[in-house]
GUGUDO-270220 format. One record per residue (C-alpha): residue number from 1; residue in three letters; x, y, z. Coordinates in pm, 1 decimal, padded with zeros to 6 digits. Layout:
// residues N
<i = NUM | aa = ALA | px = X | py = Y | pz = Z>
...
//
This chain:
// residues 108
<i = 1 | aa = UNK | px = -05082.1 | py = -00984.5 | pz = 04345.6>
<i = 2 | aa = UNK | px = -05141.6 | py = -00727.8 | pz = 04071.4>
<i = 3 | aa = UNK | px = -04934.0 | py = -00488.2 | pz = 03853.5>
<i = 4 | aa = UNK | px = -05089.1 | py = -00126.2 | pz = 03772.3>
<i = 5 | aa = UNK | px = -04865.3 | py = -00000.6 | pz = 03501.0>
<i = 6 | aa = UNK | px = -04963.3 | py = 00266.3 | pz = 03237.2>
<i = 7 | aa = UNK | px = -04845.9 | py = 00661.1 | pz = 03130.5>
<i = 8 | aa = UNK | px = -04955.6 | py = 00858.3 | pz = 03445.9>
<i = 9 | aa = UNK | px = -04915.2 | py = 01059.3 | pz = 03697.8>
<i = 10 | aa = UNK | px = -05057.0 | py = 01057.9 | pz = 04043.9>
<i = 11 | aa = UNK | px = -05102.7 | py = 01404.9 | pz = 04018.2>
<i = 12 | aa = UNK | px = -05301.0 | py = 01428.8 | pz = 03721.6>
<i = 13 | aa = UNK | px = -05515.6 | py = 01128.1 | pz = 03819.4>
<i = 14 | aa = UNK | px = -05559.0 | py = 01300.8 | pz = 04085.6>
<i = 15 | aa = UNK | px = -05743.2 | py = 01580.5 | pz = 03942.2>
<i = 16 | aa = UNK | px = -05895.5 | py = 01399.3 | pz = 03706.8>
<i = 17 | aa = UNK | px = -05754.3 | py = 01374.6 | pz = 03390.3>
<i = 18 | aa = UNK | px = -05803.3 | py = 01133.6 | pz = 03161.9>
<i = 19 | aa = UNK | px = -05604.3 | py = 00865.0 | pz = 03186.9>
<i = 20 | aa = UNK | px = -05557.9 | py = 00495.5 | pz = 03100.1>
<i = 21 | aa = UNK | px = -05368.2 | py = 00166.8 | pz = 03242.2>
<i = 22 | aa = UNK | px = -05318.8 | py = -00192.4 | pz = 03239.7>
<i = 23 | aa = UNK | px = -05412.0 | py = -00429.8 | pz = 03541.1>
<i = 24 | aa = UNK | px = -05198.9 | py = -00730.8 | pz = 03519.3>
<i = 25 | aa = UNK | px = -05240.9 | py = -01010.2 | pz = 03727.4>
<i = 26 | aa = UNK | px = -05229.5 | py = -01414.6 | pz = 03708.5>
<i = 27 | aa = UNK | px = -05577.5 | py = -01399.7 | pz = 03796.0>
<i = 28 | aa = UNK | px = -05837.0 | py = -01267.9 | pz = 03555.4>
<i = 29 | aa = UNK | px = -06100.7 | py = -01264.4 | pz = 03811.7>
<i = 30 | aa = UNK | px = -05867.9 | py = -01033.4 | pz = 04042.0>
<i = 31 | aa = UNK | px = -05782.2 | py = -00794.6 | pz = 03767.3>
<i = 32 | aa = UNK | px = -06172.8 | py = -00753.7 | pz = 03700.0>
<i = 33 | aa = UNK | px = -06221.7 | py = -00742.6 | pz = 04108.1>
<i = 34 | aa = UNK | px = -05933.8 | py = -00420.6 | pz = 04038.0>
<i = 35 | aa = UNK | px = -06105.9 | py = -00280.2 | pz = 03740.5>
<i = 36 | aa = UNK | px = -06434.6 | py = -00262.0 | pz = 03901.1>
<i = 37 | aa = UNK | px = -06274.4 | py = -00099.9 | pz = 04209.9>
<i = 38 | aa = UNK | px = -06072.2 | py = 00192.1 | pz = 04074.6>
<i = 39 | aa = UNK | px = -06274.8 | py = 00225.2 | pz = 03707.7>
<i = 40 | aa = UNK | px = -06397.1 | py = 00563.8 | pz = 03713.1>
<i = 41 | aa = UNK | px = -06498.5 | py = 00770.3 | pz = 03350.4>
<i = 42 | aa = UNK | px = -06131.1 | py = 00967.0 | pz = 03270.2>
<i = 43 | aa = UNK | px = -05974.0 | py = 00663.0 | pz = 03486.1>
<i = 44 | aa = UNK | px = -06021.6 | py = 00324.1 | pz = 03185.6>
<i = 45 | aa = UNK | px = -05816.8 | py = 00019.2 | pz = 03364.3>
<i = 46 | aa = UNK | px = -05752.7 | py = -00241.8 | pz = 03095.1>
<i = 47 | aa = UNK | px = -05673.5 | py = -00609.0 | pz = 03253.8>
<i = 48 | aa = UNK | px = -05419.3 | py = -00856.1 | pz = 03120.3>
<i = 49 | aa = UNK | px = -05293.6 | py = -01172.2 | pz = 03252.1>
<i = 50 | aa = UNK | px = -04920.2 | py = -01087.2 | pz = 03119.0>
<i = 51 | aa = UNK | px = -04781.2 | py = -00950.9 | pz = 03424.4>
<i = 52 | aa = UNK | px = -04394.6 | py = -00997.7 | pz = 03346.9>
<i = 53 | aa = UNK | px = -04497.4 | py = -00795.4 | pz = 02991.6>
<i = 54 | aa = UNK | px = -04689.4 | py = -00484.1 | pz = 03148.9>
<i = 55 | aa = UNK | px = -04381.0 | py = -00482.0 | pz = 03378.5>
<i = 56 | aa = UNK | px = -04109.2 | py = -00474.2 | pz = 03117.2>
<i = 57 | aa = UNK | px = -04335.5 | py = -00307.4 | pz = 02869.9>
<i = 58 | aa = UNK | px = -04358.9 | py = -00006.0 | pz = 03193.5>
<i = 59 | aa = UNK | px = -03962.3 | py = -00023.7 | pz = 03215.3>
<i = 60 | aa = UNK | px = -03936.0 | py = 00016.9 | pz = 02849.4>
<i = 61 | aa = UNK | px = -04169.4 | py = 00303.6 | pz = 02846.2>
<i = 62 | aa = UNK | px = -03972.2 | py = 00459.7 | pz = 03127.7>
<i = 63 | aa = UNK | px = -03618.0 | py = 00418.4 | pz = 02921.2>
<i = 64 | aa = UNK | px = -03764.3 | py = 00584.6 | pz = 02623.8>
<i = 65 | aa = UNK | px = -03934.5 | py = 00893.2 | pz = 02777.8>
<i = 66 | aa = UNK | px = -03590.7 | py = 00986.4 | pz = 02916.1>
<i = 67 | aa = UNK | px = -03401.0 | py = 00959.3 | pz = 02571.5>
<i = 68 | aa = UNK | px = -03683.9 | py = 01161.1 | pz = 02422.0>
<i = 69 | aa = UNK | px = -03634.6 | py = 01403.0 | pz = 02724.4>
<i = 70 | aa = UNK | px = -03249.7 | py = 01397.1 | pz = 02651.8>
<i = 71 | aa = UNK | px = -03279.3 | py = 01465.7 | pz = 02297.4>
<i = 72 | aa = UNK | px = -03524.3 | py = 01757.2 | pz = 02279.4>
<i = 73 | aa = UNK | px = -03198.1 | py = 01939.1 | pz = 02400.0>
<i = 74 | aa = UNK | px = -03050.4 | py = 01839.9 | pz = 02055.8>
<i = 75 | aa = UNK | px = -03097.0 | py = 02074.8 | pz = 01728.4>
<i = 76 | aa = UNK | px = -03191.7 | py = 01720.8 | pz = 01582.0>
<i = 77 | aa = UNK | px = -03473.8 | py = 01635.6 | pz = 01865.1>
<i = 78 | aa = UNK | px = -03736.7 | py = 01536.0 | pz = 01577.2>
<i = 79 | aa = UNK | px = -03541.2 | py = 01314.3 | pz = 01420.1>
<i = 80 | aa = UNK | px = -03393.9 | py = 01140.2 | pz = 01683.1>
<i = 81 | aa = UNK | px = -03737.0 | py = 01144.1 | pz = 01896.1>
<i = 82 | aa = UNK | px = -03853.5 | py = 00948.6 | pz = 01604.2>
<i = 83 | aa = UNK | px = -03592.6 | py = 00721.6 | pz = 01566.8>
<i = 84 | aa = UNK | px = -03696.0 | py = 00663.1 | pz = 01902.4>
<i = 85 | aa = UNK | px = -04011.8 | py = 00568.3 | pz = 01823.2>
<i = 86 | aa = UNK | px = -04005.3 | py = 00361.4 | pz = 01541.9>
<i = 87 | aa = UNK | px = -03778.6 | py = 00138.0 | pz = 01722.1>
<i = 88 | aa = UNK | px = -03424.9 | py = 00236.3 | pz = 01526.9>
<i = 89 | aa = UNK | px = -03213.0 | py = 00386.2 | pz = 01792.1>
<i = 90 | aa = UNK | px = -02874.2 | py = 00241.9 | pz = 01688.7>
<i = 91 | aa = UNK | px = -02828.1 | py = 00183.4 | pz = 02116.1>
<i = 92 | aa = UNK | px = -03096.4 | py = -00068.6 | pz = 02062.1>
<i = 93 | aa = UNK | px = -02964.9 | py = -00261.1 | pz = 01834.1>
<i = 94 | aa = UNK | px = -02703.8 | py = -00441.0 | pz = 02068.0>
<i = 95 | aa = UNK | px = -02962.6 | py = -00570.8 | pz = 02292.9>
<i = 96 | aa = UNK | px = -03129.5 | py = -00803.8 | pz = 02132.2>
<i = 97 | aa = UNK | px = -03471.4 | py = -00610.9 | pz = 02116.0>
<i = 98 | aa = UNK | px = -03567.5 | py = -00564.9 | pz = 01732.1>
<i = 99 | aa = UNK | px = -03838.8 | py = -00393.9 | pz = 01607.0>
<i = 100 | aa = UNK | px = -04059.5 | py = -00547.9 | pz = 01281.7>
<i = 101 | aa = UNK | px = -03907.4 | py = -00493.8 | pz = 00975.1>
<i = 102 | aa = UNK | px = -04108.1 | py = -00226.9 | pz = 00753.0>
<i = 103 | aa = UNK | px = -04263.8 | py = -00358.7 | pz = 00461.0>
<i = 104 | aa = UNK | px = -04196.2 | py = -00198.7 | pz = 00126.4>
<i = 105 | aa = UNK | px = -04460.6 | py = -00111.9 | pz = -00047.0>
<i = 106 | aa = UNK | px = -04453.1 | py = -00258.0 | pz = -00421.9>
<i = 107 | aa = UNK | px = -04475.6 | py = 00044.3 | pz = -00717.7>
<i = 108 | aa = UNK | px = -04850.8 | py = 00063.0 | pz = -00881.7>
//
């Protein structure tokens, strides 16, 4: 078994615009048997052997693009789209997912 995860659309892989996703699978050998049967110039398949991660990772994408579809109806979309983005929307922070601390940068 094998997960194909990654930001498309059928239609637009359909007529051929670029576009790139993960193979995940427990088998290395099967994700390069997957790559070498769907590779095609604008279609770049990247292989991993972290299935449960492309999966959640997929999910997570998924959550995200429909906040930043939500808030581009808000005077404040830019903001809040990146919020979104740099991993501090205050919904987050109740579920246990954290994003990596910014460093400061020291004064020259």
């Amino acid at each position: 078994m094998a997960a194909l995860s990654g930001p498309s659309f059928a239609r637009e892989v359909a007529l051929g615009a670029p576009t790139t996703v993960v193979c995940a699978c427990e088998s290395d050998g099967t994700a390069r048997t997957v790559q070498g049967l769907l590779h095609r110039p604008e279609f770049r398949i990247y292989r991993s052997t972290d299935i449960l991660g492309v999966e959640y990772g997929g999910a997570l994408k998924n959550v995200i693009a429909i906040a930043a579809g939500v808030s581009d109806a808000s005077v404040t979309a830019t903001t809040r789209k990146r919020g979104l983005l740099r991993g501090r929307c205050p919904r987050c922070a109740g579920s246990g997912w954290r994003a990596a601390p910014r460093r400061r940068r020291s004064p020259a």
